[in-house]
C-alpha positions in Angstrom: 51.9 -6.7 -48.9 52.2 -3.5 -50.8 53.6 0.1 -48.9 52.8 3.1 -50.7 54.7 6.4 -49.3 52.6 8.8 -50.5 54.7 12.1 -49.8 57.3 14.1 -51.7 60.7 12.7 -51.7 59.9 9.1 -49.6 62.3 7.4 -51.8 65.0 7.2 -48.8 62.8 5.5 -46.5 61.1 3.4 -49.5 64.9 1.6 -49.6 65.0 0.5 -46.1 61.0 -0.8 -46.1 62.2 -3.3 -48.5 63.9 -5.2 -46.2 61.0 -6.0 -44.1 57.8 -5.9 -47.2 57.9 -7.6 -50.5 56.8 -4.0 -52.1 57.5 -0.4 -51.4 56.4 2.2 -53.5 57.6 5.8 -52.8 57.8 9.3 -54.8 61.6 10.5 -55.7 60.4 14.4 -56.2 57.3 16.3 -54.8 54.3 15.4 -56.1 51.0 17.5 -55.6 48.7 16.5 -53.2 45.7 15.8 -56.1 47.8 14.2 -58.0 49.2 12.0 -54.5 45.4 11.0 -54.0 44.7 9.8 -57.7 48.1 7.8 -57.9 47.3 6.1 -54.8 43.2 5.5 -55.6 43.7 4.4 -58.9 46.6 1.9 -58.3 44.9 0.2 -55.9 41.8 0.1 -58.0 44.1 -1.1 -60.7 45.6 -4.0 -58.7 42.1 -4.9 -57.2 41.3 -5.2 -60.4 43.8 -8.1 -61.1 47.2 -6.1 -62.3 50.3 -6.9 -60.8 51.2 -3.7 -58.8 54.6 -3.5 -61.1 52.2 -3.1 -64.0 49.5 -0.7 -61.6 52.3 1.5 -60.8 54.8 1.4 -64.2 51.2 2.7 -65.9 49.9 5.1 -63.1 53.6 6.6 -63.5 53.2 6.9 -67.4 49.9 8.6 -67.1 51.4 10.8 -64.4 54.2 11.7 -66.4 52.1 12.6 -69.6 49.9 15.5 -67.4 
């Protein structure tokens, strides 16, 4: 089970959904909404797809990063 917080600064909460899922995602800064969509759409294409979600997100993050 993967939880994705989606929403500026959802890092807080992220740290206590760990104690109840194996995987919480969560943004430390603001993000834009745009960008928030294509994070989320393309990670879970990505682990769909056969990627471990530590893979899906470490590369989603990179390609974020690098726009």
């Amino acid at each position: 089970m993967l939880v994705l917080l989606n929403s500026c600064h959802s890092a807080a909460q992220s740290k206590r959904l760990v104690e109840t899922v194996p995987f919480a995602i969560a943004m430390a800064d603001e993000i834009d909404y745009t960008d928030a969509i294509n994070y989320a759409a393309r990670l879970y294409t990505s682990v769909a797809d056969g990627q471990s979600i530590q893979a899906a997100h470490m590369m989603r993050r990179a390609i974020m990063e690098m726009t």
